[in-house]
C-alpha positions in Angstrom: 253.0 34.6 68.1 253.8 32.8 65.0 257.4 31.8 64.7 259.1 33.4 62.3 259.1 32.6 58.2 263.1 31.7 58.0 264.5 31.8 53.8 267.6 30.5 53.2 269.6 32.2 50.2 269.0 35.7 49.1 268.2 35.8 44.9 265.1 35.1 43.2 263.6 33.0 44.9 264.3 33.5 48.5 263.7 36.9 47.6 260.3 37.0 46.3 259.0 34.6 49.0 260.6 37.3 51.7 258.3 39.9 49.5 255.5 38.1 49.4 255.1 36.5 52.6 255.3 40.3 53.9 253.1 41.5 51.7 250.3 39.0 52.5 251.2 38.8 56.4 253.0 41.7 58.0 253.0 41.3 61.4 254.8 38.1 60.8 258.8 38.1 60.8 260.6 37.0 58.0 264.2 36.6 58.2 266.8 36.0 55.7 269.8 34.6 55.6 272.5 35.6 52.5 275.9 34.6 53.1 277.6 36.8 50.4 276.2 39.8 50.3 274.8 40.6 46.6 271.4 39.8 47.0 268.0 40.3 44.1 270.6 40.8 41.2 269.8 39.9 37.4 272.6 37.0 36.7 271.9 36.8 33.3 273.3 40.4 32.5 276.6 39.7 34.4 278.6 39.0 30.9 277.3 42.0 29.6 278.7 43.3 32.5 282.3 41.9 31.3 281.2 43.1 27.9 280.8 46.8 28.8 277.1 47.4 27.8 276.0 47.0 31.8 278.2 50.4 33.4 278.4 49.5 37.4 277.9 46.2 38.8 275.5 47.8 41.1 272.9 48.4 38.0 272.4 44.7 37.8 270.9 44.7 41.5 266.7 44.8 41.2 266.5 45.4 44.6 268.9 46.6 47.4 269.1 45.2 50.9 268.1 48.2 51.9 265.2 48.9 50.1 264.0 44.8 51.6 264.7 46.2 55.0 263.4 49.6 55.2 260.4 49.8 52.6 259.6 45.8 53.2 260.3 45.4 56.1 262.6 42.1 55.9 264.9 41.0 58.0 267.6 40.6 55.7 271.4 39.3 56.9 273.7 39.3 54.8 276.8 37.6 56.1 275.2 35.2 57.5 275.8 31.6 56.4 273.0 28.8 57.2 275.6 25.6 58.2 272.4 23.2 59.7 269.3 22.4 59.7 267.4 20.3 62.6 263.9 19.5 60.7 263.0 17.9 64.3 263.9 21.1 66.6 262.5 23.5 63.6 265.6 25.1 64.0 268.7 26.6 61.3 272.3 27.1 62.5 273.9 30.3 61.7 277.8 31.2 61.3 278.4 35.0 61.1 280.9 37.2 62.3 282.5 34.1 64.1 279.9 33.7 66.1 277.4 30.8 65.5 273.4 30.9 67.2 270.6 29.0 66.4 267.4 30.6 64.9 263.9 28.7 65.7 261.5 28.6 62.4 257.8 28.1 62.0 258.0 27.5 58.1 261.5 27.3 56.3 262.3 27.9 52.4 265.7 26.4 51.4 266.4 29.0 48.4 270.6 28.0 48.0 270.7 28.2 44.8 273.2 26.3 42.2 277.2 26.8 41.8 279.1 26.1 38.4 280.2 22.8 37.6 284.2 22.8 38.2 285.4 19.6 36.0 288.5 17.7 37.6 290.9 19.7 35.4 294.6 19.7 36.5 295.2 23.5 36.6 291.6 24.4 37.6 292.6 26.8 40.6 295.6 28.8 38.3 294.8 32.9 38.1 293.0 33.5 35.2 290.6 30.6 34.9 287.1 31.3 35.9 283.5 30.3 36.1 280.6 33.1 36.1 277.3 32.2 38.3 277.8 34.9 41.0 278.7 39.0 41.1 281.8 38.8 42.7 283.1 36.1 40.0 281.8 38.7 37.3 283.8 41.5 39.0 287.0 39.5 39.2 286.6 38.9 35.5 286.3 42.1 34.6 289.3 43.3 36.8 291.2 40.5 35.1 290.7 41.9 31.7 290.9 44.9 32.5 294.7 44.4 34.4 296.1 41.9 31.9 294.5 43.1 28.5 294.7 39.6 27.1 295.3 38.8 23.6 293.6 34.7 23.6 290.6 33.5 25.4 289.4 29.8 25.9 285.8 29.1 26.8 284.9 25.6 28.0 281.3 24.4 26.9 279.0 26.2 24.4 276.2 26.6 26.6 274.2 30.4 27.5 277.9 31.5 29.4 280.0 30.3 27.0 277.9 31.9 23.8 277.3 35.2 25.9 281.1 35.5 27.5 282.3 34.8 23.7 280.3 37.8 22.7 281.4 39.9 25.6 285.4 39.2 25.3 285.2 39.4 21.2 283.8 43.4 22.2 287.1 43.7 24.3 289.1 42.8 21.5 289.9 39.7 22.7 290.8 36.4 20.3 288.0 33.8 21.8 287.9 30.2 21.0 284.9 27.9 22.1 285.3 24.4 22.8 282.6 22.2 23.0 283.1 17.9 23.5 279.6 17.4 22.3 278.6 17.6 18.2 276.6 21.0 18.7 276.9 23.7 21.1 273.7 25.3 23.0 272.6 21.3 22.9 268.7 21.9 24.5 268.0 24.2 21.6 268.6 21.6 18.9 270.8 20.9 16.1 269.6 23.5 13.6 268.9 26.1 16.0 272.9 25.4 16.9 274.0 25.2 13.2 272.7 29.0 12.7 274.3 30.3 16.0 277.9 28.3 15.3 278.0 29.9 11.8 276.8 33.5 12.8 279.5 32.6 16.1 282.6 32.1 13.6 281.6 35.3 11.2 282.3 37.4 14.4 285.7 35.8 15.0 285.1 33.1 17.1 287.2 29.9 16.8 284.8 26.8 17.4 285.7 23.5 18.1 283.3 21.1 17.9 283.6 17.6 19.6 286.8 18.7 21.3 287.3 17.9 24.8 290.0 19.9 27.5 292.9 17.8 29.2 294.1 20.4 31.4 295.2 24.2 32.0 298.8 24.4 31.9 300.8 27.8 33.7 302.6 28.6 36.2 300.9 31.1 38.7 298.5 32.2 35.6 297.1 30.1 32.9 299.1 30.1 29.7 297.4 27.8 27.4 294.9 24.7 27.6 295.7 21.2 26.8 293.4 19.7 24.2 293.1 16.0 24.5 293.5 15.3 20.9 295.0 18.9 19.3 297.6 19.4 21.2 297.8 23.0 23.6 296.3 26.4 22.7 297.4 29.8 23.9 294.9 31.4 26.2 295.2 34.0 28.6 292.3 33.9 30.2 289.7 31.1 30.2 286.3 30.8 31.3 284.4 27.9 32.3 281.1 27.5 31.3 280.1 23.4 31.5 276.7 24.0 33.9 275.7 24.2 37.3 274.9 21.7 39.8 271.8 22.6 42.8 273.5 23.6 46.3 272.0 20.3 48.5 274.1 19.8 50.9 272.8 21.3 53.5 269.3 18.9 52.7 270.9 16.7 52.2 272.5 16.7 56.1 268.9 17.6 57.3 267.8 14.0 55.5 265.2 16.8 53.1 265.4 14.1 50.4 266.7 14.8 46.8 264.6 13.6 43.6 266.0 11.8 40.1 267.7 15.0 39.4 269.9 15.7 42.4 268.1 18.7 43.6 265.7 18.9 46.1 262.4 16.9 45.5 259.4 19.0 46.1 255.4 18.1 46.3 253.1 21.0 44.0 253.3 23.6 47.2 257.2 23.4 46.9 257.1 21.6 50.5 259.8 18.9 50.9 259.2 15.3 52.6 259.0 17.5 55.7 256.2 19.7 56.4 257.3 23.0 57.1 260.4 23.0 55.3 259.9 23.9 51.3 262.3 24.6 48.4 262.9 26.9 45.3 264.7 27.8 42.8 268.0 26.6 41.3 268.4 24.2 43.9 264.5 22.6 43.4 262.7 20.7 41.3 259.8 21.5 39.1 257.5 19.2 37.2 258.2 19.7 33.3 254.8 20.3 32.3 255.7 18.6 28.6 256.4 15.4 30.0 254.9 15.3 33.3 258.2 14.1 34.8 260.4 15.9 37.6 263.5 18.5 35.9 265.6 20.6 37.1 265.3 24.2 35.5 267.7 26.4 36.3 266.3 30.2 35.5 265.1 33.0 37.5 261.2 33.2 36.2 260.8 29.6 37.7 262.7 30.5 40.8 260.3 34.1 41.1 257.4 32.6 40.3 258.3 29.4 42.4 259.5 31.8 45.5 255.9 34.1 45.4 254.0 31.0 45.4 255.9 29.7 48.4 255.4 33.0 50.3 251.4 33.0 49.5 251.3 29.6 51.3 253.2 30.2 54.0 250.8 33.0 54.4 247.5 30.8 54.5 246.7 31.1 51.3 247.9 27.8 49.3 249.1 28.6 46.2 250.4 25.7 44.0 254.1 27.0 42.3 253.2 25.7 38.9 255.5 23.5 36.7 258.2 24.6 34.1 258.4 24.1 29.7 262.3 24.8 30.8 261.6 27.9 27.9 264.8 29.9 27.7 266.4 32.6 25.3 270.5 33.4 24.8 271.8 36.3 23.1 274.7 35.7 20.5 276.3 38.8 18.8 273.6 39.7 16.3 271.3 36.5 17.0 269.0 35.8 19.2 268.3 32.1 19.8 264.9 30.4 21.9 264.8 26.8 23.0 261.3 26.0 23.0 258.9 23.9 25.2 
């Protein structure tokens, strides 16, 4: 019997290759390992979760682990964290319940994701300062906000979490100021893309700071205000950072899966890294940019879905090449709407 399919990482990607693989081959196991347990959620609504538009947390889910395990027939396992990988024995390590076993693999897909960049400020780990890339960080901001009712917030980095979050906390009646150390904030979408959204940005309240770079966060058990390396300290009472993401490798990176010019995981057109069996999609992958030919790193759930389906086809005899990425994206700001082209 064929070993087992084994997915590592339970969102887009690792999801829709769990989907598809069962789809195309049924009698074949698939098993897959989550360590939190949210799993097949729609990131991109989680600050209008904060905001009040999105009702239950639970409405942002696309697909429940139940509905994977009973109508797919998956063999989803949540709370279950992937801690090695032997390429050689074809074989994960798995730490759950405090117990760890070992879990053989015929064909592996390291889906793991990415994790918000965390800059070496002093006063990083005080209550109140937060990044957003999962559901459970979303849900702590919105108990924050809702337990403190604060009067000043400080978003680090105009990117699509700072532009959405400033939207979101303006809603709660929340002072927001955005600062941004480069000249233009939302930088990919280009400067006069970023000149309409700053100006529609400060019509709805926002304070933007251009070119401005954070010291530190200052407080004692909470944040009270951010030092400003040039301005001097602001007030804030909550702060959110929002300064990128960085691909979840380690684990390849142990396993010797090798990493391309981008610092995720290198991938050949099947999504298979420099071992045979062993593949890799989503926010911790590659893509080719199909503009400039070159290996990128694209961070958004169609590449990871279309990435992940393509991945599950293969595995499944049927080779199916996972296409390459324009890095197209669109962010939402108050009243705007804003695309970054090809």
């Amino acid at each position: 019997m064929t070993a087992p399919f084994v997915i590592v990482g339970g969102d887009a990607a690792g999801m829709s290759a769990a989907s598809k693989a069962k789809r195309e081959g049924p009698d074949r196991d698939v098993i897959v390992f989550e360590k939190g347990e949210w799993v097949s959620y729609a990131a991109c609504g989680m600050p209008y979760y904060v905001k009040g538009t999105v009702e239950n947390l639970e409405d942002l889910v696309a697909v429940t682990p139940e509905e994977f395990r009973q109508e797919r027939d998956v063999d989803l396992r949540t709370g279950h964290e992937v801690v090695a990988i032997d390429p050689q024995a074809k074989t994960v390590t798995v730490e759950a319940n405090g117990e760890r076993f070992d879990q053989p693999y015929g064909d592996l897909l390291l889906a793991t994701g990415a994790r918000a960049i965390e800059p070496p400020f002093d006063g990083i780990d005080l209550g109140g300062v937060f990044t957003l890339r999962s559901m459970d960080e979303a849900d702590a901001i919105e108990d924050y906000v809702t337990a403190i009712d604060p009067e000043s917030a400080t978003i680090v980095g105009g990117g699509y979490v700072g532009v959405e979050m400033a939207e979101a906390l303006v809603e709660r009646g929340v002072d927001v100021s955005i600062f941004e150390m480069l000249p233009h904030i939302l930088q990919p979408f280009g400067e006069e893309t970023a000149r309409v959204v700053e100006d529609h940005l400060c019509e709805q309240g926002v304070d933007l700071h251009l070119e401005t770079a954070v010291e530190e966060f200052a407080g004692g058990d909470a944040i009270n205000s951010v030092e400003l390396e040039d301005e001097g300290a602001v007030p804030a009472d909550i702060v959110i950072v929002g300064v990128g993401v960085k691909p979840n490798v380690e684990l390849a990176e142990a396993a010797e899966i090798e990493l391309g010019p981008t610092g995720a995981i290198a991938t050949d057109e099947y999504g298979r890294t420099n071992f045979e069996d062993v593949y890799a999609a989503g926010d911790c992958a590659e893509a080719t940019n199909v503009v400039t030919g070159e290996p990128d790193h694209v961070p958004l759930a169609l590449t990871a879905n279309r990435t992940g389906r393509a991945i599950g086809s293969t595995v499944s005899d049927d080779p199916t090449p996972t296409g390459g990425t324009a890095g197209t994206a669109i962010v939402k700001a108050f009243d705007l709407g804003a695309a970054e082209p090809a």
